[in-house]
N, C-alpha and C positions, 0 to 999 in steps of 0.2 A: 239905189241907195249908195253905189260906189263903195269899193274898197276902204274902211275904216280903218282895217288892224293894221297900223304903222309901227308893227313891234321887229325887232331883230331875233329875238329870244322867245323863249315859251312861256321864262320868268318873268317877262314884259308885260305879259297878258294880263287882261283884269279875271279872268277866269285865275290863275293862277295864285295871284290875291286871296279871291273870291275862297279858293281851297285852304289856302294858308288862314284864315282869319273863321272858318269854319273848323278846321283842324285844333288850333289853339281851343276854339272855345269848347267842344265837345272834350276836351285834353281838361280844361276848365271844372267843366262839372261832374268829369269823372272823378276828379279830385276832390269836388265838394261832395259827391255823392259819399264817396267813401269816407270824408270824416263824418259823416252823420254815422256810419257801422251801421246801415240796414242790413246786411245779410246779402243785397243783391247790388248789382251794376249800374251804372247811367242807365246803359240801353237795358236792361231788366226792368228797371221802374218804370223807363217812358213807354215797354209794355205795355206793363201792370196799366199806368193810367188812363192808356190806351183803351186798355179794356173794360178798365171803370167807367170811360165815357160813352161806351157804346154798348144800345141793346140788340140782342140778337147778333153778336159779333163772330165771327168764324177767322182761325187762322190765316185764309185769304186775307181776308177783310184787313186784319192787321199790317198784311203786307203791303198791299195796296195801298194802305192809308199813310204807311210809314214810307214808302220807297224802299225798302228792305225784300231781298228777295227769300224764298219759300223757307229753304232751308235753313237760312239764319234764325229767321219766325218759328220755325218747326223746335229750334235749340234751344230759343230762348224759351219758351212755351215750357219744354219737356221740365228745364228745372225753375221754372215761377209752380207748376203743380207740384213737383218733388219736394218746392218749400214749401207746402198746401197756403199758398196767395192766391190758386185761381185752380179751377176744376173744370172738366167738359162735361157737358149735357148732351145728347146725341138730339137732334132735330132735320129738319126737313129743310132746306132751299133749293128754290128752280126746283122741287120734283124730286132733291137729290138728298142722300142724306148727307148729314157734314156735323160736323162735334164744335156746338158753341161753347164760346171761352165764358165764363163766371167766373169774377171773382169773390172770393172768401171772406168772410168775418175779417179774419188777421189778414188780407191781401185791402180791405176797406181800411183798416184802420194802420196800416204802414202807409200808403195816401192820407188819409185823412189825419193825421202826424206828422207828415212830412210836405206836402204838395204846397203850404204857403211858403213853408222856408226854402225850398226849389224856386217861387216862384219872387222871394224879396232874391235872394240869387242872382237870378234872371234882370230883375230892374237894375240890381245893381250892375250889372255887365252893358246894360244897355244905356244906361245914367249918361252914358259920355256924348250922346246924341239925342236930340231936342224928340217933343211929338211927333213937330212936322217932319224931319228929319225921319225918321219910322216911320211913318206912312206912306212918305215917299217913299223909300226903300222897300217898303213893303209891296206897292204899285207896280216899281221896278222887278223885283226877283216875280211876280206872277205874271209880268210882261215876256219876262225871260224865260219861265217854266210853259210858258204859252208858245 
């Protein structure tokens, strides 16, 4: 494949892009997050709906699925139940016992209240690049995560 990266700098890099244009938009919808005044965070809701989406979900699981490692998952957890948005259930995987995440009444209906205007949000931010344009990029970054 030969040496590609013909950069002098580190700010040259398309990774460094890559971080910078990741950074802005997570900076983004932290800020959209908080004029909605739900009570919790960017990364608290993308929890929450984390955990909306999946049955039989365990703390791992969330981390795993997020790329977030244990402890952050552990933090954010402790206060989405402190807000009563989500509750554990103690059950069984692999043989082991482990506390699935549930979410709440009021943890279903702060999503279900909020998750289309998160997701017109979302199109908007993306609006600036075509279908195709996203799909390819989409090919790309699981070429690159591969």
């Amino acid at each position: 494949m030969g040496n590609r990266i013909k950069v002098n700098h580190y700010v040259d890099l398309l990774m460094f892009s890559i971080e910078q244009v990741i950074r802005g938009m997570k900076s983004d919808m932290n800020q959209y997050i908080n004029s909605l005044n739900l009570g919790i965070t960017a990364e608290q809701f993308l929890v929450l709906d984390t955990i909306d989406s999946g049955n039989s979900i365990c703390q791992q699981d969330v981390a795993d699925l997020l790329g977030k490692d244990k402890s952050n998952i552990k933090r954010i957890v402790e206060i989405l139940e402190q807000k009563e948005l989500i509750t554990r259930v103690a059950g069984k995987k692999n043989n082991r016992l482990v506390n699935y995440l549930v979410i709440t009444d009021n943890g279903k209906r702060l999503i279900k209240e909020n998750i289309d205007k998160v997701k017109k949000f979302m199109e908007k931010v993306f609006s600036v690049i075509s279908e195709d344009e996203e799909l390819y990029l989409k090919q790309i970054v699981k070429k690159l995560k591969n």
